[in-house]
DSSP file (Angstrom, degrees, kcal/mol; ACC not computed):
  #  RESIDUE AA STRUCTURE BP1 BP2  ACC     N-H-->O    O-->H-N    N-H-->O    O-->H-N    TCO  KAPPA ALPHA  PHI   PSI    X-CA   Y-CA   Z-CA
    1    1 A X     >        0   0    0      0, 0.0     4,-1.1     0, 0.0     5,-0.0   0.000 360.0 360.0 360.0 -28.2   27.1 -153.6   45.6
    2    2 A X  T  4  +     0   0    0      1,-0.2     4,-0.4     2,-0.2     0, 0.0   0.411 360.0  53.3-103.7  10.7   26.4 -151.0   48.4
    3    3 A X  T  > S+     0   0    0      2,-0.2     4,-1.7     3,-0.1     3,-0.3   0.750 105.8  55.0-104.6 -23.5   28.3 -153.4   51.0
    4    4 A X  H  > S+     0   0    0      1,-0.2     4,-1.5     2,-0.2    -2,-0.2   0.795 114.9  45.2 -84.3 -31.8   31.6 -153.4   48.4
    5    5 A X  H  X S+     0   0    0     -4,-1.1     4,-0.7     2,-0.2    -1,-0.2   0.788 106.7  48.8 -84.8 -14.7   31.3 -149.6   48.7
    6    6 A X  H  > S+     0   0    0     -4,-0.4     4,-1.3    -3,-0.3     5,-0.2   0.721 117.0  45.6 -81.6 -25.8   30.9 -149.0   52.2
    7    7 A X  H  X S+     0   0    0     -4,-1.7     4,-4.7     1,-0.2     5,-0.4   0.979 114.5  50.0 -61.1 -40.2   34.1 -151.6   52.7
    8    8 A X  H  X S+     0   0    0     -4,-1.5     4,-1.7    -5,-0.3    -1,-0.2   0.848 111.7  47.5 -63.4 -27.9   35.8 -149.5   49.8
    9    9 A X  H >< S+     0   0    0     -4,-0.7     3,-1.6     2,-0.2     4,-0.3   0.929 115.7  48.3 -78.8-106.3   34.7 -146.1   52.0
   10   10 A X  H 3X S+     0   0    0     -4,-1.3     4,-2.0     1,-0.3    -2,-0.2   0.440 114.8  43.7  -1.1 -57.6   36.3 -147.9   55.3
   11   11 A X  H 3X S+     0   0    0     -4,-4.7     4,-5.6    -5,-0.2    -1,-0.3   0.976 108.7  53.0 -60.8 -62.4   39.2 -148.7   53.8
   12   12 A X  H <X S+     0   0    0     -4,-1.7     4,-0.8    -3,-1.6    -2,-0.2   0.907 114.7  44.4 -26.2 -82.4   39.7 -145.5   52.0
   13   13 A X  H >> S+     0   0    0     -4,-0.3     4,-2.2     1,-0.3     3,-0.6   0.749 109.7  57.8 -42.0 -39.5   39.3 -143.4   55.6
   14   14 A X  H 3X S+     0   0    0     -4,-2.0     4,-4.3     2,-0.3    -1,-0.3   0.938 107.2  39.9 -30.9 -73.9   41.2 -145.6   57.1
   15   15 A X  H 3X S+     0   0    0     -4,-5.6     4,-0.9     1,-0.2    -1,-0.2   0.638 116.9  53.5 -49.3 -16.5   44.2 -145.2   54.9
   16   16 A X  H << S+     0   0    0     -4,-0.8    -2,-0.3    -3,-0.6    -1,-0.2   0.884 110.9  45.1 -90.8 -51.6   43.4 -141.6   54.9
   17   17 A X  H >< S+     0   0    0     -4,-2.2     3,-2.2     1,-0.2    -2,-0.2   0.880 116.5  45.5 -99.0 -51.7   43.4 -141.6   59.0
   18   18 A X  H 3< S+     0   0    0     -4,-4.3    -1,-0.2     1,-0.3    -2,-0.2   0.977 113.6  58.1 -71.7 -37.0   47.0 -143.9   59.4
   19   19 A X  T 3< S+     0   0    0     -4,-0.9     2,-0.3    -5,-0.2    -1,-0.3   0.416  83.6  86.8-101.2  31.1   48.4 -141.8   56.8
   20   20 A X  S <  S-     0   0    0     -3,-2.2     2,-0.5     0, 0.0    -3,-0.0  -0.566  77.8-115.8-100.0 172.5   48.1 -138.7   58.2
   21   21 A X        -     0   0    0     -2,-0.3     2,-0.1     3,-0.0    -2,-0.1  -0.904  13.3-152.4-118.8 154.5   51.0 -137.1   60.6
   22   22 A X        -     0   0    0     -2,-0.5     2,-0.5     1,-0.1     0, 0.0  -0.265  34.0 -98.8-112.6 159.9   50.1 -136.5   63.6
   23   23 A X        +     0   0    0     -2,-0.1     2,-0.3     2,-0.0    -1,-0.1  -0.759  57.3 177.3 -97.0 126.0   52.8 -132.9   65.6
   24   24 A X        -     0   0    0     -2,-0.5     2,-0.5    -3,-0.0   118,-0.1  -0.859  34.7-114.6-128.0 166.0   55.3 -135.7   67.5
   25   25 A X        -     0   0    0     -2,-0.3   118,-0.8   116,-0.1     2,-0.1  -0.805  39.9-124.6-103.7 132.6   58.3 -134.0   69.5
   26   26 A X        -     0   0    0     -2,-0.5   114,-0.2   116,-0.2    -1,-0.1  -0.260   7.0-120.3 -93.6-167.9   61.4 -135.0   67.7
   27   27 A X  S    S+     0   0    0    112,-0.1    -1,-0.1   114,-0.1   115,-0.1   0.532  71.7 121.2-104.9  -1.5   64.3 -136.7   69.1
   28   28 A X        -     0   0    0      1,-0.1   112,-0.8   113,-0.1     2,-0.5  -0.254  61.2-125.0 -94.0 140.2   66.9 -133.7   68.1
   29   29 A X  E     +A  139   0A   0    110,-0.2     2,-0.3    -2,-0.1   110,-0.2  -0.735  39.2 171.2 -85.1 127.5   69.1 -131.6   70.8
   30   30 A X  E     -A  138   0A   0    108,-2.5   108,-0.8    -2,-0.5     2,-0.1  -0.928  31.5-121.9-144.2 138.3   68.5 -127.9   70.4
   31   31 A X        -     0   0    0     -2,-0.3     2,-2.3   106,-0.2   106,-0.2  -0.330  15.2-139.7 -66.3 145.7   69.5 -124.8   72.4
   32   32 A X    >   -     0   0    0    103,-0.3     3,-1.5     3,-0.1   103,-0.2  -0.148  30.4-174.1 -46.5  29.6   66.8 -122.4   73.7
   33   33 A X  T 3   +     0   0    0     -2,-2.3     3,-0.1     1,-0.2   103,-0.0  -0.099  68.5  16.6 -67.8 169.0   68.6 -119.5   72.9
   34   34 A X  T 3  S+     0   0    0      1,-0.2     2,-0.4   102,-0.0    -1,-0.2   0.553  98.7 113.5  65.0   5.0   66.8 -116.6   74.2
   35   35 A X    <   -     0   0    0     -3,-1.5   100,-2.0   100,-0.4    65,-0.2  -0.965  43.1-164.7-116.1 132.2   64.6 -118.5   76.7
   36   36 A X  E     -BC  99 134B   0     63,-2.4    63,-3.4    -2,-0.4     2,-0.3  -0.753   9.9-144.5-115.2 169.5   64.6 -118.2   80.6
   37   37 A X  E     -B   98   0B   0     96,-2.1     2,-0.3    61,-0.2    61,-0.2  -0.688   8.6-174.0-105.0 152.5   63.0 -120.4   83.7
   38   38 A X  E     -B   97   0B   0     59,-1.2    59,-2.4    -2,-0.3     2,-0.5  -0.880  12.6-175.3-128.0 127.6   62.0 -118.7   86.3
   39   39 A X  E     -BD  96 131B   0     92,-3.7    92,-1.4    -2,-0.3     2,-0.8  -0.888  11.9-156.3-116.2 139.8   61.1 -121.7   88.9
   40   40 A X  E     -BD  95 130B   0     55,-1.4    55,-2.9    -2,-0.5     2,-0.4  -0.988  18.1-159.8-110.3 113.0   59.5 -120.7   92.3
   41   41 A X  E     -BD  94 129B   0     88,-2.2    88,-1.0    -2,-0.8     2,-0.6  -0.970  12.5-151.9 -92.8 125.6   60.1 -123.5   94.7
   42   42 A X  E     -B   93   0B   0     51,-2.5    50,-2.8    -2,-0.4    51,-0.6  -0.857  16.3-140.0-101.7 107.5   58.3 -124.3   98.0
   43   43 A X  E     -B   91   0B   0     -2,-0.6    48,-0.3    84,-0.4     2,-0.2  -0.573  13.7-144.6 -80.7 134.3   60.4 -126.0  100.6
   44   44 A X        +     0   0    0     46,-0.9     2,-0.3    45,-0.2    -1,-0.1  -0.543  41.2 132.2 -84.5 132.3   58.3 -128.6  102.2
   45   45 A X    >   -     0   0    0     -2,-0.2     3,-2.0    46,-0.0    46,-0.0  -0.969  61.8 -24.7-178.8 174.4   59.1 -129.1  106.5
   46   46 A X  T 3  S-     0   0    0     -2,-0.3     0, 0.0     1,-0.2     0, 0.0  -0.015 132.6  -3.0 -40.2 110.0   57.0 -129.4  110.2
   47   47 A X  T 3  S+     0   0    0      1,-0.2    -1,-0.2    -3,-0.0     2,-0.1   0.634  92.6 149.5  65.7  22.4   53.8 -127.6  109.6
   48   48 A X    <   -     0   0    0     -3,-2.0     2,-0.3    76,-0.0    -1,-0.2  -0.433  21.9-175.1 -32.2 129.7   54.2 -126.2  105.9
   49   49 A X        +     0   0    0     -2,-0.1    76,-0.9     2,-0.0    77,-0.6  -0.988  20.7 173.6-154.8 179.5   51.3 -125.9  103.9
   50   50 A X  B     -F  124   0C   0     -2,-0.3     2,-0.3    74,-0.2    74,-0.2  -0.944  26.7-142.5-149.4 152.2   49.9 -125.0  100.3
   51   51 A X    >>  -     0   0    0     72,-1.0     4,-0.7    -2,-0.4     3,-0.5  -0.765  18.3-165.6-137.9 100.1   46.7 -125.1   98.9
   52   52 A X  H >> S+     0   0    0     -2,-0.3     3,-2.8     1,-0.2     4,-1.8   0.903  84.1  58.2 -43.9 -69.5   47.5 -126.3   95.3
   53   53 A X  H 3> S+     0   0    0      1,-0.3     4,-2.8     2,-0.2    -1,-0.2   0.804 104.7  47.5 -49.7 -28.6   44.2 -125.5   94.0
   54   54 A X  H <>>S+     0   0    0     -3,-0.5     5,-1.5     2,-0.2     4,-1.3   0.806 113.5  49.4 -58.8 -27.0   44.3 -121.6   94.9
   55   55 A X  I <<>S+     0   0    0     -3,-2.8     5,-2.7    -4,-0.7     6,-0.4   0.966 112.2  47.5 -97.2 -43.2   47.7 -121.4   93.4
   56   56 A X  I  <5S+     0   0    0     -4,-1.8     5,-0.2     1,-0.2    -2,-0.2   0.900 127.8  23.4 -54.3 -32.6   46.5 -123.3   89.9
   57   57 A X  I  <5S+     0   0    0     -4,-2.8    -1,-0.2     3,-0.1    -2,-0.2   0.577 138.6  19.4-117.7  10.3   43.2 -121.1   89.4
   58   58 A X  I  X5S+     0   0    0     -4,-1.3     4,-3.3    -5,-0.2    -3,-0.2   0.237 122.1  39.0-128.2 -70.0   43.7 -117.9   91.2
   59   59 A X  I  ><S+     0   0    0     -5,-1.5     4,-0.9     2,-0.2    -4,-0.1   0.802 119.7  38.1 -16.9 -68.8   48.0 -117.0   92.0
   60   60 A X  H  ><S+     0   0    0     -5,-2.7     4,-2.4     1,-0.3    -1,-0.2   0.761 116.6  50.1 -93.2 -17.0   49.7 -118.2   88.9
   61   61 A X  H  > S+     0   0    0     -6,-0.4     4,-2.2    -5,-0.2    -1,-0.3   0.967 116.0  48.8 -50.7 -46.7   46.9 -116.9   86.4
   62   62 A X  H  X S+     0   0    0     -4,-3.3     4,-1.4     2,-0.3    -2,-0.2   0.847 113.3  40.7 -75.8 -38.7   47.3 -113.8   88.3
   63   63 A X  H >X S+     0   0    0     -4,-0.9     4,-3.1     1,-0.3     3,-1.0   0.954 114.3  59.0 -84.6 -39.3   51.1 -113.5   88.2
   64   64 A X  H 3X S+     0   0    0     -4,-2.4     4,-0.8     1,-0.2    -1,-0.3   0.912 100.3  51.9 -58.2 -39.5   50.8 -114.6   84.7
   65   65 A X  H 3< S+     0   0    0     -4,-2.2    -1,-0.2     2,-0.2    -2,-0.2   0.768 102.2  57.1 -34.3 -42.0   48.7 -111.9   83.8
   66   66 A X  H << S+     0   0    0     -4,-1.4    -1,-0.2    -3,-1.0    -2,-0.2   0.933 105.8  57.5 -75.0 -42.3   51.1 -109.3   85.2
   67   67 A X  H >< S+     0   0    0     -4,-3.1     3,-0.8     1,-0.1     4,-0.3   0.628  84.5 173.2 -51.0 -16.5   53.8 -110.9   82.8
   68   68 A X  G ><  -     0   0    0     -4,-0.8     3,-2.6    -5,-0.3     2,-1.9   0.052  59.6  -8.8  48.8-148.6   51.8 -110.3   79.8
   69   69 A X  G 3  S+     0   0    0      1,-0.3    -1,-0.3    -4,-0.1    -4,-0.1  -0.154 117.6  80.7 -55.4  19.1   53.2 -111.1   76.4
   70   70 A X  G <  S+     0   0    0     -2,-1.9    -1,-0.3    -3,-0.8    30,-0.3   0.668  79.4  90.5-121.7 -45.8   56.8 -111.7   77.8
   71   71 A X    <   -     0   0    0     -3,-2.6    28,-0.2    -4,-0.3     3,-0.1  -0.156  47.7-178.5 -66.7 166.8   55.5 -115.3   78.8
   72   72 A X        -     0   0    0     26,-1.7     2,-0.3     1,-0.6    -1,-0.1   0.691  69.8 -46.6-128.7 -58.1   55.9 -118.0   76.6
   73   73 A X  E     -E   98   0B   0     25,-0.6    25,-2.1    23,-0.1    -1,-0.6  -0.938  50.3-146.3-168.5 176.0   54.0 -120.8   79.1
   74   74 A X  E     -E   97   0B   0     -2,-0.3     2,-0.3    23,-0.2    23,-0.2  -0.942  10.8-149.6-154.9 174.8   54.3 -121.7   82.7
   75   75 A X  E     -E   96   0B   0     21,-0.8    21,-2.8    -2,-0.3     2,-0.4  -0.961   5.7-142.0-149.0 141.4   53.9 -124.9   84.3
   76   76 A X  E     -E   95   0B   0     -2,-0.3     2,-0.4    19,-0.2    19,-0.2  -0.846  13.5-162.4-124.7 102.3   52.8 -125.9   87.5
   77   77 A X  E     -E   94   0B   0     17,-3.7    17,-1.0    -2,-0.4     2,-0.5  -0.520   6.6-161.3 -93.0 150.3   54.5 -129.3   89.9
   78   78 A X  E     -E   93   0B   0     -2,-0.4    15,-0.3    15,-0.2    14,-0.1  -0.675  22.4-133.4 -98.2  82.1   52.8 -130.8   92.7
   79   79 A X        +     0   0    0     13,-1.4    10,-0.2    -2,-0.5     3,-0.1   0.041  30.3 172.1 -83.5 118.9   55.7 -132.9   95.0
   80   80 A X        -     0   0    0      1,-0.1     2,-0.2     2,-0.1    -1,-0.1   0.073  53.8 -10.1-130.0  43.8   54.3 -135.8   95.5
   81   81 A X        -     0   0    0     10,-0.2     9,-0.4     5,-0.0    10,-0.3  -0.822  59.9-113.5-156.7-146.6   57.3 -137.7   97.1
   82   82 A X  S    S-     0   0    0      5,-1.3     7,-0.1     2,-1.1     3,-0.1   0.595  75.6 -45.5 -83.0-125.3   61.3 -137.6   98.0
   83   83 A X  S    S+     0   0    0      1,-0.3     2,-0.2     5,-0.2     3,-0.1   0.660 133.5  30.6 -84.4 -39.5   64.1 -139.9   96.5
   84   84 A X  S >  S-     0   0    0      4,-0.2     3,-1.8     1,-0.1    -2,-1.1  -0.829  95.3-103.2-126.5 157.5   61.7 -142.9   97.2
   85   85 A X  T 3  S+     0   0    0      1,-0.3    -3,-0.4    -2,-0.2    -1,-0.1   0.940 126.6  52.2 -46.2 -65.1   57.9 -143.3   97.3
   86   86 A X  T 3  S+     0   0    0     -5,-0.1    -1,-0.3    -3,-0.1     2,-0.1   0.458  89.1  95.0 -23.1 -38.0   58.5 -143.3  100.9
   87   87 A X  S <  S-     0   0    0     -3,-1.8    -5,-1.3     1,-0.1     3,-0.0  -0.426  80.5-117.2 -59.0 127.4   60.4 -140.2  101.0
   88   88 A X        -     0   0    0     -7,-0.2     2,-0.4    -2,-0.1    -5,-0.2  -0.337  41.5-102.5 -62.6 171.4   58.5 -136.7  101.7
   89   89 A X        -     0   0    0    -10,-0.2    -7,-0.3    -7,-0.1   -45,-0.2  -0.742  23.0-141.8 -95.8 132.7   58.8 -134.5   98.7
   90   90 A X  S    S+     0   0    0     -9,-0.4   -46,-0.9    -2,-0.4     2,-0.4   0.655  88.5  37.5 -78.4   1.6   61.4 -132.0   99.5
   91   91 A X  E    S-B   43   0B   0    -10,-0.3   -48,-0.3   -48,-0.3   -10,-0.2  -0.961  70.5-152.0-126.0 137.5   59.4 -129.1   97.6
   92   92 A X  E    S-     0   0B   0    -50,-2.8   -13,-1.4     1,-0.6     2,-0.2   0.979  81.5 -11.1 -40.8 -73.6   55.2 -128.7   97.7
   93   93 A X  E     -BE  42  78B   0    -51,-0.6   -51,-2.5   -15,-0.3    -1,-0.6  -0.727  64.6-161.4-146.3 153.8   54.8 -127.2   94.8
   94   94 A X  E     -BE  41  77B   0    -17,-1.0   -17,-3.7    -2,-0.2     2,-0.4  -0.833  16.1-153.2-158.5 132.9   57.4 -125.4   92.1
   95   95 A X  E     -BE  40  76B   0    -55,-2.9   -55,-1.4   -19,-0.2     2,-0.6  -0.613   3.1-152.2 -90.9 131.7   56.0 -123.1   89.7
   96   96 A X  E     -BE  39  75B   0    -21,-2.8   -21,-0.8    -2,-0.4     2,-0.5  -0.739   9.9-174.3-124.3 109.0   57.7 -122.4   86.2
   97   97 A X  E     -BE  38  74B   0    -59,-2.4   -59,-1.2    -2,-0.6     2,-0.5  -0.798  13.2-157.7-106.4 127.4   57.4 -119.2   84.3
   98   98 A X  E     +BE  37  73B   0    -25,-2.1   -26,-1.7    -2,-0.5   -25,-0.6  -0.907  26.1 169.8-113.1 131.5   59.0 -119.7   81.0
   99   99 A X  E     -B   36   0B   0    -63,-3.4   -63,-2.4    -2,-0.5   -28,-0.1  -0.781  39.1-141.2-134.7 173.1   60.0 -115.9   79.4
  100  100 A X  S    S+     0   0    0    -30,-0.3     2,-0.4   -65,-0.2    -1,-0.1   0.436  88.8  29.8-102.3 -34.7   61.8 -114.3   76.9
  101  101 A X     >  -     0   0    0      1,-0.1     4,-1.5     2,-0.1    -1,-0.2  -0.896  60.6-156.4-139.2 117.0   63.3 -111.4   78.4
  102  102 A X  H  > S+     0   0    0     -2,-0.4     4,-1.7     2,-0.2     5,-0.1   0.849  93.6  47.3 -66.3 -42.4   64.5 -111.3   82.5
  103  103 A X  H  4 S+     0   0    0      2,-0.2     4,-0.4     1,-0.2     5,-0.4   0.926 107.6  53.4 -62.2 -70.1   64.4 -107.5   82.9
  104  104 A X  H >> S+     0   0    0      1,-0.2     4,-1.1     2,-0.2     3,-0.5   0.705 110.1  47.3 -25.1 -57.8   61.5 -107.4   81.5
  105  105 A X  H >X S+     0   0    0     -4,-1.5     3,-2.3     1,-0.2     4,-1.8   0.983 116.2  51.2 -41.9 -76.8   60.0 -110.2   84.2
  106  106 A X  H 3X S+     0   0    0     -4,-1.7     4,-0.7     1,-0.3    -2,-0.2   0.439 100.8  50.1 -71.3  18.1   61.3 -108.5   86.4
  107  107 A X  H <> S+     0   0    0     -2,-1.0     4,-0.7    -3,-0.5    -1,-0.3   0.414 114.9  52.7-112.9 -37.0   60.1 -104.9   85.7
  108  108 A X  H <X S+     0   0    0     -3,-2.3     4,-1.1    -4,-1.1    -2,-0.2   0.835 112.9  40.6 -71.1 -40.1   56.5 -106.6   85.6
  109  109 A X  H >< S+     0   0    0     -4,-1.8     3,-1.7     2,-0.2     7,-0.2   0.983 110.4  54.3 -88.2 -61.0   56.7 -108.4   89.0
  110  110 A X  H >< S+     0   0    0     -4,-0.7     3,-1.1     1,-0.3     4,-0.4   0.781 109.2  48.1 -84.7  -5.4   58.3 -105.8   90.9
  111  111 A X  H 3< S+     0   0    0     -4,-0.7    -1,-0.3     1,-0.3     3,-0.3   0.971 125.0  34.2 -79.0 -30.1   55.4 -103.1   89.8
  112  112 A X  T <X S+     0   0    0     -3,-1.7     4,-2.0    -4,-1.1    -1,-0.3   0.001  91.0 120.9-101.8  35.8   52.8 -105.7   90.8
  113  113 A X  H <> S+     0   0    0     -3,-1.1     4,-2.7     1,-0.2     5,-0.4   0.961  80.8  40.9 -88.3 -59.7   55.5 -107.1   94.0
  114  114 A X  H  > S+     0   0    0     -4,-0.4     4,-1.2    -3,-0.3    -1,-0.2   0.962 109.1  53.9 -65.2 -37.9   52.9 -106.4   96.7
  115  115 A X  H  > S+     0   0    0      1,-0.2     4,-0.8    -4,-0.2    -1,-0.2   0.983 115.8  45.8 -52.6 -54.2   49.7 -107.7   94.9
  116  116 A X  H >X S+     0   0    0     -4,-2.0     3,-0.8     2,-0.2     4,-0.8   0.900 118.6  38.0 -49.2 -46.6   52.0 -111.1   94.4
  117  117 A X  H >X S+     0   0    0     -4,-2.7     3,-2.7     1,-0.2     4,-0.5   0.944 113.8  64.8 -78.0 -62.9   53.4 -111.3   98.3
  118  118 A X  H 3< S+     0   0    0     -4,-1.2    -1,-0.2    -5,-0.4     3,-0.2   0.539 101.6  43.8 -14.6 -46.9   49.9 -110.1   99.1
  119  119 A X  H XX S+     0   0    0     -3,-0.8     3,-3.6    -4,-0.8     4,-0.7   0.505  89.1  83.0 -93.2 -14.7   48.5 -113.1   97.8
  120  120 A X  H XX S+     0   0    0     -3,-2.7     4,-2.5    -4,-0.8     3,-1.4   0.903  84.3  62.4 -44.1 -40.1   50.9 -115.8   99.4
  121  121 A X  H 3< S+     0   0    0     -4,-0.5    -1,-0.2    -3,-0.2    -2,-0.1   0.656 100.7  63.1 -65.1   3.3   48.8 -115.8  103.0
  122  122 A X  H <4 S+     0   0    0     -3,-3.6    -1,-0.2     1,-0.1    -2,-0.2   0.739 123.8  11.8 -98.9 -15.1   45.7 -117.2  100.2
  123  123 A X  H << S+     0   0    0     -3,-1.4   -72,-1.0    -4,-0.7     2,-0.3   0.686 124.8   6.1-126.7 -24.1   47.7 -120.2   99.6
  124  124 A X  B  <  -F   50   0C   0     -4,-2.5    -1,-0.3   -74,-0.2   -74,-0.2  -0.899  36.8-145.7-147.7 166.8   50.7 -121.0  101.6
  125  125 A X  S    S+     0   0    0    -76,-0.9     2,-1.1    -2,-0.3   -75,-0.1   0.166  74.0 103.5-111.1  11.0   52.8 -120.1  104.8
  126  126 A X  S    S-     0   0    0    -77,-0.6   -78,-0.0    -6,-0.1   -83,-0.0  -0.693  71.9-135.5-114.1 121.7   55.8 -121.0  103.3
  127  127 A X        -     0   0    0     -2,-1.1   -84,-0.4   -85,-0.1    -2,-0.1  -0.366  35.2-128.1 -59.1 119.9   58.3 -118.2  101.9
  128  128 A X        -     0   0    0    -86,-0.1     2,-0.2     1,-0.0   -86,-0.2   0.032   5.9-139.0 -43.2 166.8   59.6 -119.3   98.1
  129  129 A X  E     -D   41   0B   0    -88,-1.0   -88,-2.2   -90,-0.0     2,-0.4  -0.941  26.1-162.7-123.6 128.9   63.0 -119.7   96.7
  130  130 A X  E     +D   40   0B   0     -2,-0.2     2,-0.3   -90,-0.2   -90,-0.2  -0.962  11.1 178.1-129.3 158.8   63.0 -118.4   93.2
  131  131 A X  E     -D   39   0B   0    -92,-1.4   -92,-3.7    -2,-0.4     2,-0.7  -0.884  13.2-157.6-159.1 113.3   65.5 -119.1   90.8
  132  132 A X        +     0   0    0     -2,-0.3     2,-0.3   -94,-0.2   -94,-0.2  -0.764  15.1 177.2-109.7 133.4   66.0 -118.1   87.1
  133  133 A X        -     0   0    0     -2,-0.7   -96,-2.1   -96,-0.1     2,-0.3  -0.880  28.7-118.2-115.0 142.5   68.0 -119.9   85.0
  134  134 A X  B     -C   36   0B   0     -2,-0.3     2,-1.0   -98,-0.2   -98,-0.2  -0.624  30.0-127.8 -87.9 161.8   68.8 -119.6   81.1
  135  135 A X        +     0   0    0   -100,-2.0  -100,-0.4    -2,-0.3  -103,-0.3  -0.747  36.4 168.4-110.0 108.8   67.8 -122.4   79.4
  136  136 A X        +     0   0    0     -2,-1.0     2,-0.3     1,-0.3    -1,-0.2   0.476  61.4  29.4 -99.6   1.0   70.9 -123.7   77.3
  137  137 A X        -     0   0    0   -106,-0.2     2,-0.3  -105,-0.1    -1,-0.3  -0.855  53.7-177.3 178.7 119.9   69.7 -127.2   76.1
  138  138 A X  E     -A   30   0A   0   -108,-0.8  -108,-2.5    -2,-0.3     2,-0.4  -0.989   3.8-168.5-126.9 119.5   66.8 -128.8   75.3
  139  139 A X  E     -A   29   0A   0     -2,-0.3  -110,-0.2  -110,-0.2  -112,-0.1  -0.852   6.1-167.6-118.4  92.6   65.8 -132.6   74.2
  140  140 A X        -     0   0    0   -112,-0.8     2,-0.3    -2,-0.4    -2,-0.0  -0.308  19.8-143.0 -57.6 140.5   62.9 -133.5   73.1
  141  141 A X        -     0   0    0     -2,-0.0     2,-0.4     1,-0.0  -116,-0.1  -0.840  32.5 -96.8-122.5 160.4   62.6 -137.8   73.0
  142  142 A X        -     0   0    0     -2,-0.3     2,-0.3  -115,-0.1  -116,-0.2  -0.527  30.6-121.6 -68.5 107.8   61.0 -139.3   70.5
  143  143 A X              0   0    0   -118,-0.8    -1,-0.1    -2,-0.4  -116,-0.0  -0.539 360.0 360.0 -95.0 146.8   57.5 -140.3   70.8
  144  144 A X              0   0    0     -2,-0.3    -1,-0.1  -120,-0.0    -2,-0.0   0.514 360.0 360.0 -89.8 360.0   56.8 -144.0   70.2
């Protein structure tokens, strides 16, 4: 009897566990309105360098900090080749600060502007490209 209840228990959770839903990104196109990129890119060339971990645990917390409440999330890529495996990666690193309002960003960075260049000699020699873009379309795919 107490093995016909532990199956009946098994089963139970079981059914309880498949049938719960799980947050899946749906497959539906929607605009961003009201959200900007701002992506800092590091051109990769002869004698470039970065030192990824300084810029994940000390830089872009830092920078993020100075954005406060304006950021949404930020994201960090590591370029790890070209067009082909073969290919160098034409960027190091590119950093992505996702906001809500661009004056705002930019009222934030430029009172903390030296502390930020300040800290470039801790991680790289190589002068960014920054570029913010609004972000007009967004697709989530479906997960299987």
């Amino acid at each position: 009897m107490l093995t016909k209840i532990n199956i009946f228990l098994l089963i139970l959770a079981f059914t309880a566990l498949i049938s719960c839903k799980t947050t899946q990104l749906n497959n539906s196109a929607t605009a961003e309105t009201g959200l900007f990129k701002v992506a800092i890119l590091y051109p990769n060339g002869e004698d470039k360098t970065f030192d990824m971990d300084y810029y994940e645990k000390k830089h872009m917390p830092m920078v993020a900090g100075f954005i406060g409440k304006n950021l949404k999330f930020y994201e960090i890529d590591k370029g790890v080749s070209g067009r082909t495996p073969n290919d160098k990666p034409p960027f190091l690193a590119i950093g992505y600060f996702y906001i809500s309002d661009v004056a705002e960003y930019s009222q934030a960075i430029a009172k903390n502007r030296d502390a930020v260049v300040n800290d470039f000699k801790n991680y790289t020699n190589i002068q960014p490209v920054v570029q913010i873009s609004e972000i007009k379309y967004l697709v989530h795919s479906a997960k299987k």
